[in-house]
C-alpha positions as CSV (number, residue, x, y, z in Angstrom):
1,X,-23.0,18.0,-7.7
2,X,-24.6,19.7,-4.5
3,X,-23.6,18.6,-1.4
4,X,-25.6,18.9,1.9
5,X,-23.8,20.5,5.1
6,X,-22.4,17.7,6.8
7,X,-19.2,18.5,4.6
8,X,-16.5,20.5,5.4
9,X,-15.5,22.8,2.3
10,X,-12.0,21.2,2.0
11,X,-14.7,17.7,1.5
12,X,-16.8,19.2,-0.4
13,X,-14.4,21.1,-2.6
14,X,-12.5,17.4,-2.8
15,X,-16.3,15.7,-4.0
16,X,-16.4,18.7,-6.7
17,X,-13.7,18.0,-8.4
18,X,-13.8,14.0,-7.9
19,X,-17.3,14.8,-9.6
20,X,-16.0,16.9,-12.1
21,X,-13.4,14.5,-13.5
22,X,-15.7,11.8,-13.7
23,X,-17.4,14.2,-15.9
24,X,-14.3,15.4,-18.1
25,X,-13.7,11.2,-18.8
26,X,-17.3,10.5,-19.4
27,X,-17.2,8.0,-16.3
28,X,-21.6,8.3,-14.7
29,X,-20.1,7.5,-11.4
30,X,-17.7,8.7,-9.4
31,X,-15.3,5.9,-7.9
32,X,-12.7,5.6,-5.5
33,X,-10.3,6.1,-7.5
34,X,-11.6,9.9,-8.8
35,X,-11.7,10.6,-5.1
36,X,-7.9,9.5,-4.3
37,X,-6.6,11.2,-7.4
38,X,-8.1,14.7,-6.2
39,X,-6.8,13.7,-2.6
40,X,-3.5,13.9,-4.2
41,X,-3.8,16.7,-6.1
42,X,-5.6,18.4,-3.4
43,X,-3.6,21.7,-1.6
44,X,-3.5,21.5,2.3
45,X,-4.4,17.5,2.4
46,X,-3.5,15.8,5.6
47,X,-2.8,12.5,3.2
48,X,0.6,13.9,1.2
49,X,2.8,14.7,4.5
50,X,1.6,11.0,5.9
51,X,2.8,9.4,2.4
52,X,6.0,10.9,2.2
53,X,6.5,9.9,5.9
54,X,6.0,6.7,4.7
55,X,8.4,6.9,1.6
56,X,6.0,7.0,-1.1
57,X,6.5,8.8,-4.5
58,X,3.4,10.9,-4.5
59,X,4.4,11.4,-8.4
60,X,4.2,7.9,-8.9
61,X,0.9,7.1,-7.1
62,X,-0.6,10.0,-8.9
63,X,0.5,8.5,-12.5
64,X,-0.4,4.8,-10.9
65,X,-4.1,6.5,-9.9
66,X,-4.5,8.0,-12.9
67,X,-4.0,4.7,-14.9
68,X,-7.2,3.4,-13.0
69,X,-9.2,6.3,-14.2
């Protein structure tokens, strides 16, 4: 997938791989729920510290997440 400027590289890097496991399960689209699964699997992301502020078992939304795929 190529992705115009308006990205930053932690976005685009994030669309990549959202891109790339739609790929790897045969999915032609990629979905919400590709993007939040890289979002949590994603180094440096703004989202985990906010969850676990929250109390939220990032291990648990990523097996929850990847029951969507």
């Amino acid at each position: 997938m190529q992705l115009g400027h308006n990205f930053t590289l932690k976005t685009q890097e994030l669309l990549n791989n959202a891109s790339q496991l739609a790929a790897k399960r045969d999915h032609q689209a990629i979905d919400v729920e590709h993007v939040f699964y890289e979002m949590l699997n994603q180094d440096e992301t703004l989202i985990i510290p906010l969850f676990k502020k929250l109390n939220l078992n990032i291990e648990d939304l990523k097996k929850e997440t990847e029951k969507l795929l």
